[in-house]
N, C-alpha and C positions, 0 to 999 in steps of 0.2 A: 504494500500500500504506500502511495507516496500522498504529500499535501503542499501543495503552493502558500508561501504566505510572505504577505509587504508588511511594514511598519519598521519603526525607529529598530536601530539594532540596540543592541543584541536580541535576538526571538528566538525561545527557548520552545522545544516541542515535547510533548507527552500523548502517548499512543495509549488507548484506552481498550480493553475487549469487555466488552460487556459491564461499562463504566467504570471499570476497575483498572487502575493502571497497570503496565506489561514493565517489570521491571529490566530496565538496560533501553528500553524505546524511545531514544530521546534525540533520534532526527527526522527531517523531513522525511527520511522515506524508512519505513517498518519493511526488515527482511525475515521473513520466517522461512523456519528449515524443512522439513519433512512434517507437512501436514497431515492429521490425523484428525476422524471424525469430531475427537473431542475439542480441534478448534474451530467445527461452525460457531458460527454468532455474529455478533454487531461488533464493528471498531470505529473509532474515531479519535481524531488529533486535537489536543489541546493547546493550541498553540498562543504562548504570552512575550510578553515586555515587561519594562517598567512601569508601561500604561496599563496595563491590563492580561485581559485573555479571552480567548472565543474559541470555542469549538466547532470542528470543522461538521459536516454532513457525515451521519451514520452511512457507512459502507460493509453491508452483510460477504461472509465469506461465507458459500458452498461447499463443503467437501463431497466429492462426487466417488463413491466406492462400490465395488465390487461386491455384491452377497457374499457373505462367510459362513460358512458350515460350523456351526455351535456342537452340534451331538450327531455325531458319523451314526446311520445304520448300520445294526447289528448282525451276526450270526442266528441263525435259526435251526433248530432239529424237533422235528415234530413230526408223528405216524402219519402215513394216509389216511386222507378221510377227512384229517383236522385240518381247521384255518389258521395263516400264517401272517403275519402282521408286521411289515417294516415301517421304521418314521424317520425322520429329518427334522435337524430343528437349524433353521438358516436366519442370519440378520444382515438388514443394509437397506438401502431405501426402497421405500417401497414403491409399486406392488413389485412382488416377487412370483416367480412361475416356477412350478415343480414339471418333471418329465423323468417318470421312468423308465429305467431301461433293464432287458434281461438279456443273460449270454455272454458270451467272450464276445461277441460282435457288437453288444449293447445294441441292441434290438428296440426302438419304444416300444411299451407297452400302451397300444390303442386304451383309452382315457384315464390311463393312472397318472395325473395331474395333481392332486393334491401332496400334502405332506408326510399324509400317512396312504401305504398299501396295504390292503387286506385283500389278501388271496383265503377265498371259502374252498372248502372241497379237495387240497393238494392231492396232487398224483406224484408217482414219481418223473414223470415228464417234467413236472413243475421245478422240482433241484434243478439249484445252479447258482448263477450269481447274481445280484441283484445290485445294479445303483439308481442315484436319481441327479440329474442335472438340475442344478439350480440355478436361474438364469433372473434378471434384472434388467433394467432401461442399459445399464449401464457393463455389462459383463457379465456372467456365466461361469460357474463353479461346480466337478462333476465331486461325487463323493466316493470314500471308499466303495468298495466291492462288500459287500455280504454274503454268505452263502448260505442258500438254504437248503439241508438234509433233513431226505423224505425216507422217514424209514415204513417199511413193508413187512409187516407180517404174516407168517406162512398163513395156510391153511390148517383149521386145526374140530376135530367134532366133539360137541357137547352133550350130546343125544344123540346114539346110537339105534340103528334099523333093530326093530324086535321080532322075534318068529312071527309066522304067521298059520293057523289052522282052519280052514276054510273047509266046506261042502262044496263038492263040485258044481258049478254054474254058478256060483259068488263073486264075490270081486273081494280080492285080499288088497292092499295099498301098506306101502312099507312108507315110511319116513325118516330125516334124522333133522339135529341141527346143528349148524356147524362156523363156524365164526372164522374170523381173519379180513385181512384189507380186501373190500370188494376192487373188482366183480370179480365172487366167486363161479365157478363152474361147478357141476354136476353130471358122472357119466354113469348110469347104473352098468349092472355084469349081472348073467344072470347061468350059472354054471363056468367061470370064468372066461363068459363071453360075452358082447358089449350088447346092449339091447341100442337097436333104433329108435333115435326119436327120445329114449327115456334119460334125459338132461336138465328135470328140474330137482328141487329138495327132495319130492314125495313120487313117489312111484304107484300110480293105478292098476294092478288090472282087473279086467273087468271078463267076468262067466270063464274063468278059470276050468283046467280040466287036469286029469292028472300030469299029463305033459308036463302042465306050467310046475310042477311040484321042483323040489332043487334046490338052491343056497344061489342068494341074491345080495349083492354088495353094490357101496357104490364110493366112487373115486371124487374127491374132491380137489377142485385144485385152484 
């Protein structure tokens, strides 16, 4: 900042930020070093004599900055199935724009815009890496990398198929149930051989004859 000023010499000057004097300011022209957001504000020149003193016209400084990433996104491990939650915490003037991105390619994520991402329902498709660009009028700042691991659990049964004794021309129906990260499969056997078609939990059949009699199992996977 500089300031023009006439009268009787000697004119002594005093550089003011925020009406408080800036100690060492005492020529016409105020040099400052490496500006930092914390010197926005008002300055102005007190400039005197023997006769007196006046102050010059307030002149606001700007500090114009880049978004800064406060709290990097974290690491994540959570089963299939479950949702996954990353966040960002960014400051600098505002407005600010979030964009994320997934992959070593950094891929966007069509509308995850906000601060925080919530992914519902992870697969393991879903693992990998995770950042968000954080962008401003004035610059752009990408963040750490994140990773998220999707862990997968087998296949596993909690209820077991039970005999079955039927009259001929019945319909006997096996069932089990059986737990782990979907989507599970189901393959019935019916003498250690695959029956068609029978791929759900519960196995129907229906007007049964001795044929169908035998040891019926099923395969989950």
């Amino acid at each position: 900042f500089s300031v023009a000023a006439i009268g009787s010499a000697p004119i002594s000057y005093q550089w003011q930020f925020e009406g408080m004097p800036v100690p060492g300011a005492n020529s016409s022209t105020y040099n400052m070093g490496s500006v930092t957001p914390a010197d926005t504000g008002h300055y102005d020149c007190v400039v005197g004599n023997n006769a007196g003193t006046t102050n010059s016209i307030t002149a606001t400084l700007t500090v114009i900055t880049n978004p800064a990433i406060t709290l990097q996104p974290t690491n994540m491990v959570v089963y299939a199935g479950q949702p996954a939650t990353f966040s960002v915490t960014a400051t600098g003037p505002q407005p600010i724009y979030y964009q994320w991105q997934f992959g070593v390619d950094a891929t966007n994520i069509v509308g995850a815009t906000n601060a925080t991402l919530n992914l519902n329902n992870v697969q393991p498709t879903n693992g990998g890496l995770y950042a968000v660009k954080v962008s401003n009028a004035y610059g752009e700042v990408v963040s750490s990398n994140a990773l998220l691991t999707v862990l997968v659990t087998p296949p596993y049964i909690t209820t077991q198929p039970t005999n079955q004794t039927v009259y001929a021309g019945n319909t006997a129906t096996f069932s089990l149930v059986a737990g782990g990260t979907a989507p599970l499969n189901y393959r019935w056997s019916f003498n250690a051989t695959n029956i068609v078609g029978a791929t759900n939990a519960t196995l129907n059949l229906s007007n049964v004859q001795p044929t169908n009699g035998g040891n019926y199992a099923v395969t989950v996977s």
